[in-house]
Each structure stands twice: as C-alpha cells, then as structure tokens.
C-alpha positions in Angstrom: 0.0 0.0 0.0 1.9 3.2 -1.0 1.2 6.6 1.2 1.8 10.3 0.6 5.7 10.6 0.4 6.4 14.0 0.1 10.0 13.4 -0.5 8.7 12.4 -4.2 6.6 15.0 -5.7 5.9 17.3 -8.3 4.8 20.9 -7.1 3.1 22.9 -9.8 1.7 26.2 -9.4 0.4 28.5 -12.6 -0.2 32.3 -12.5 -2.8 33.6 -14.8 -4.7 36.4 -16.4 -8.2 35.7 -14.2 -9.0 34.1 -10.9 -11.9 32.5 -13.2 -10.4 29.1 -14.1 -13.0 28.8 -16.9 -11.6 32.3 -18.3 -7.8 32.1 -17.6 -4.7 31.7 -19.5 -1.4 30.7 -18.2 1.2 33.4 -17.8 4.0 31.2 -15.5 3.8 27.9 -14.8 6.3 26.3 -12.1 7.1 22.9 -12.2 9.3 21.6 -9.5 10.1 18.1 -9.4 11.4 17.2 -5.7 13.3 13.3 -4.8 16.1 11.5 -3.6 18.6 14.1 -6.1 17.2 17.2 -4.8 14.7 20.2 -6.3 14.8 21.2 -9.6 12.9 24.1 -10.3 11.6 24.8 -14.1 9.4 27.7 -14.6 7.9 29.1 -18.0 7.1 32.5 -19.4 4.3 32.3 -21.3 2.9 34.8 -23.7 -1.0 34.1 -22.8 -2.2 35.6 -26.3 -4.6 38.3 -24.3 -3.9 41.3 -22.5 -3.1 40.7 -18.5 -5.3 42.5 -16.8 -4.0 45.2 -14.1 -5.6 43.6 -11.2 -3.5 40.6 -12.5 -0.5 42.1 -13.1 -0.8 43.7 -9.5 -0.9 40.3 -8.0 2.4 38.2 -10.0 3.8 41.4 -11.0 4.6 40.3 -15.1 2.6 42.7 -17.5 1.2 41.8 -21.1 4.1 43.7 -22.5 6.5 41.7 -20.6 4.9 38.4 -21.4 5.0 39.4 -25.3 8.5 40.6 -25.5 9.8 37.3 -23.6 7.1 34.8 -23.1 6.9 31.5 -25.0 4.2 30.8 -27.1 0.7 30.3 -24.9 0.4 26.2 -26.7 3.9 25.5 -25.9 3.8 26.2 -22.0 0.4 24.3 -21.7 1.8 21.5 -23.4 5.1 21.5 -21.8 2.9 21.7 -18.4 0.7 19.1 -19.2 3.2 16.8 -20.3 5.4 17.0 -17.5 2.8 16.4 -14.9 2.0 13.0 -17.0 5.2 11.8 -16.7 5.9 12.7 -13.1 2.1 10.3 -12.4 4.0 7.5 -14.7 6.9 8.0 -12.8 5.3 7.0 -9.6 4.9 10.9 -8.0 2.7 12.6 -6.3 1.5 16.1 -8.0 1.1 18.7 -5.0 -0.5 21.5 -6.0 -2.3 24.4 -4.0 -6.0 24.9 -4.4 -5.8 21.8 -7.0 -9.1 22.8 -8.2 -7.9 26.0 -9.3 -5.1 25.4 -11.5 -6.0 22.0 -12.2 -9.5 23.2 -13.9 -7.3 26.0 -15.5 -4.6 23.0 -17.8 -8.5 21.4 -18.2 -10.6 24.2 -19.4 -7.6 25.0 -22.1 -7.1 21.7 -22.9 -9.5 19.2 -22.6 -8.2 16.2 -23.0 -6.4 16.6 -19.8 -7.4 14.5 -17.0 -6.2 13.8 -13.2 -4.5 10.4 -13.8 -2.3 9.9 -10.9 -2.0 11.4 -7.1 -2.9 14.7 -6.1 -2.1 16.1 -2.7 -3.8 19.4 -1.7 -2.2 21.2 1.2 -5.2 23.8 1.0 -8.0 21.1 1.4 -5.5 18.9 4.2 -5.3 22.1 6.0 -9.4 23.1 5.3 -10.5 19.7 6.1 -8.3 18.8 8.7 -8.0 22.1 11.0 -11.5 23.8 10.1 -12.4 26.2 13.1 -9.1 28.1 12.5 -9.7 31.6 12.2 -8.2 33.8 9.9 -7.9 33.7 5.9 -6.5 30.5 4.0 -4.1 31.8 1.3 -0.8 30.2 0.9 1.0 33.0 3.0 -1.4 32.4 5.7 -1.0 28.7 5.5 2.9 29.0 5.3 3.0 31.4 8.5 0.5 28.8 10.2 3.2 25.8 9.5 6.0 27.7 10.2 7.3 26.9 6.6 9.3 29.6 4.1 7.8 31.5 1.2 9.8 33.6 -0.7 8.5 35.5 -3.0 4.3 35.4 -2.8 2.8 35.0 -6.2 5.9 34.2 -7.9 4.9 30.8 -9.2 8.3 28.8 -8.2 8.4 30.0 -4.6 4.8 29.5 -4.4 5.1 25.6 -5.8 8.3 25.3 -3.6 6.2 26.9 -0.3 3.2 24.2 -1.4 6.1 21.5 -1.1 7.1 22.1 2.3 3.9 22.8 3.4 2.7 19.3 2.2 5.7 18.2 3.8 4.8 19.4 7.3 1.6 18.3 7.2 1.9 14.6 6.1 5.3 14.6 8.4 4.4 16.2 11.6 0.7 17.8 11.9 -0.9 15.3 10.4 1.0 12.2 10.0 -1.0 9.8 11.9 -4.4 10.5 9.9 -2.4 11.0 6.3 0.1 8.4 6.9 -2.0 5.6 7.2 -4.0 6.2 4.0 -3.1 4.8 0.8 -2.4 7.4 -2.0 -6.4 6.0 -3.8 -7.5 6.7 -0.3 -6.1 10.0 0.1 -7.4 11.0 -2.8 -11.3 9.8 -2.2 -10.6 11.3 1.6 -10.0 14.8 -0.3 -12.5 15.1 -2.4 -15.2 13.9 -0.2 -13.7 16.2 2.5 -13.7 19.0 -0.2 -17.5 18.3 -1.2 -18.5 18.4 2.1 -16.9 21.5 3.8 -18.2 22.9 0.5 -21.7 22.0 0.6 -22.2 23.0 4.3 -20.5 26.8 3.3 -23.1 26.7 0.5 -25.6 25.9 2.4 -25.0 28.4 4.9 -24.4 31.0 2.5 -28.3 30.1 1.0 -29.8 30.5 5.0 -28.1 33.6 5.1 -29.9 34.6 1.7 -26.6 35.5 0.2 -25.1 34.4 -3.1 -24.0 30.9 -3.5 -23.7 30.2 -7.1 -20.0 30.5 -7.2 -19.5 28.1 -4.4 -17.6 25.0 -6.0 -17.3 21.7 -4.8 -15.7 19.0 -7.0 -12.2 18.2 -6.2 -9.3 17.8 -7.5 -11.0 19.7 -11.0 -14.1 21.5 -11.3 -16.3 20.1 -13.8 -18.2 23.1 -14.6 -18.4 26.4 -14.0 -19.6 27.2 -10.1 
C-alpha cells in the first residue's frame, strides 16, 4: 500500500490572467520536481495571447508587455505543463498542488483532453478539512506562516510551488502524520474530495440560510467540472 511521500513529488503552481479558471490563460507555470537528487525548479514564461489584466499584473507582477517581449508561445507552456505532470504520475509521484481545483480546472478548461490520472495532494484542502475552526484567511502566505514553513516571494509561481512543497511536507510529516500516513495514495485521494464536497456544501448551504449568493460556491475536487 503506497502513502503520501512527500519526498517524491511534483509541485506545480500557474499564474494567470483571471481568478476564473474557466476564463484564464497561463502566464507562469512552475514545475518543480522534488526526490532523492534534490529540487529542480523549471518555470515558463508564457505569452497568454490576451492582454493581463491590471488587477493581474498587480498580483504576480509580469505585464502583457513583458509576457510578449519574452514569453513562450501560450500552446507551448500548456503542453510542456501538461506533459510533465504525465510523466511525473508515470513515474510513480505525487503532484502537490495548491487549491488543486484551481489550476488544475485552468490546464482542463484550455485543454480538454487533460485529466487527473495519478496522485494529487492538496495542502489547502489537508489544512481546510483537517483544521477547520481556525480563524483567519487560507491563502498560501497564511498557510505558510500557520506551518512555520518559508515563502519567498508570494505570487511568484516557483516559490509559491516550492512553499506548497514544504507545506505538504509538514503536514503529512508532523501535523498530520497519523491520519495521512496511514491512507493509501487511492484513499487520500477519495478522503480529499469527499472532505472537499463536504466543507463545500455545508458553506453553501450556509451562505443560502443567510440569503446571500451561492452560485459560485464549487465543490468538486481535485478539478471542477463546470463552472460554479
């Protein structure tokens, strides 16, 4: 029965033009591929083929005129993206990824014939799920300063896959290691998305008592499968 080993993972982390993951193009995508040899970071520049919108811009700091003069054409980073991920699940790793259902729905939405084939570990849903009467927001900042763990450089998509890492690390090694270690990586995965649906649905339904808008309330994990 394998577990979680966060010593063998794939991070990934994509900044875009929207926080809509029906509506967004990549502008970086991080890959960092973590084992036995070390992490080795590869991040991509590319050119999303729209305008970046300010409020965009304001959050990973790369403009559309930046992205044109030195970004790689929008296909080639999705396919680079999408390929590496495949061959890190036939490889036997596990693909850690923040808010899966983010980015995941984003390489989905722009390419459809990609599918979640192998492992994902979420370190936003472990820490939603698993710790949910914590005040205070859930970004990956907060979550890092929470674990103790170092981000370098907020919203730049390597440090942001590398902060994922070792906060996936701390939870499977120290918060959390008795409930995560002794699920097996298909049971991690069901554990998750259940988990995910059901914090989900109670917020939604809590939301609809209060008579306030729920519509854009998601609940499918580790990809949304339409539009919330």
């Amino acid at each position: 029965m394998n577990s979680f080993d966060p010593t063998k993972v794939l991070s990934f982390d994509l900044e875009t033009t929207s926080a809509d993951p029906f509506e967004a193009r990549i502008v970086t995508s991080a890959l960092v591929r973590i084992d036995a040899q070390g992490a080795h970071p590869t991040e991509l520049l590319a050119n999303p083929g729209v305008p970046i919108p300010e409020a965009a811009s304001k959050v990973h700091g790369i403009s559309t005129e930046y992205a044109r003069e030195h970004g790689k054409p929008h296909e080639e980073v999705l396919r680079t993206t999408i390929d590496a991920i495949r061959r890190a699940w036939e490889e036997g790793y596990t693909l850690v990824v923040y808010n899966a259902a983010y980015d995941l729905t984003v390489l989905n939405q722009l390419e459809p014939s990609f599918y979640v084939t192998g492992p994902v570990f979420d370190p936003f849903v472990i820490d939603k799920v698993l710790d949910p009467y914590r005040k205070g927001k859930r970004t990956l900042s907060d979550v890092c300063e929470h674990y103790q763990v170092r981000i370098d450089n907020a919203h730049e998509a390597t440090s942001d896959a590398l902060a994922a890492a070792r906060v996936a690390w701390k939870q499977a090694k120290h918060n959390y290691a008795d409930q995560i270690g002794a699920m097996s990586l298909e049971e991690l995965m069901e554990f998750q998305a259940v988990k995910y649906f059901e914090a989900q649905q109670g917020f939604k339904e809590y939301l609809d008592k209060q008579q306030r808008d729920s519509s854009n309330v998601n609940t499918s994990w580790p990809m949304q499968s339409a539009r919330a």
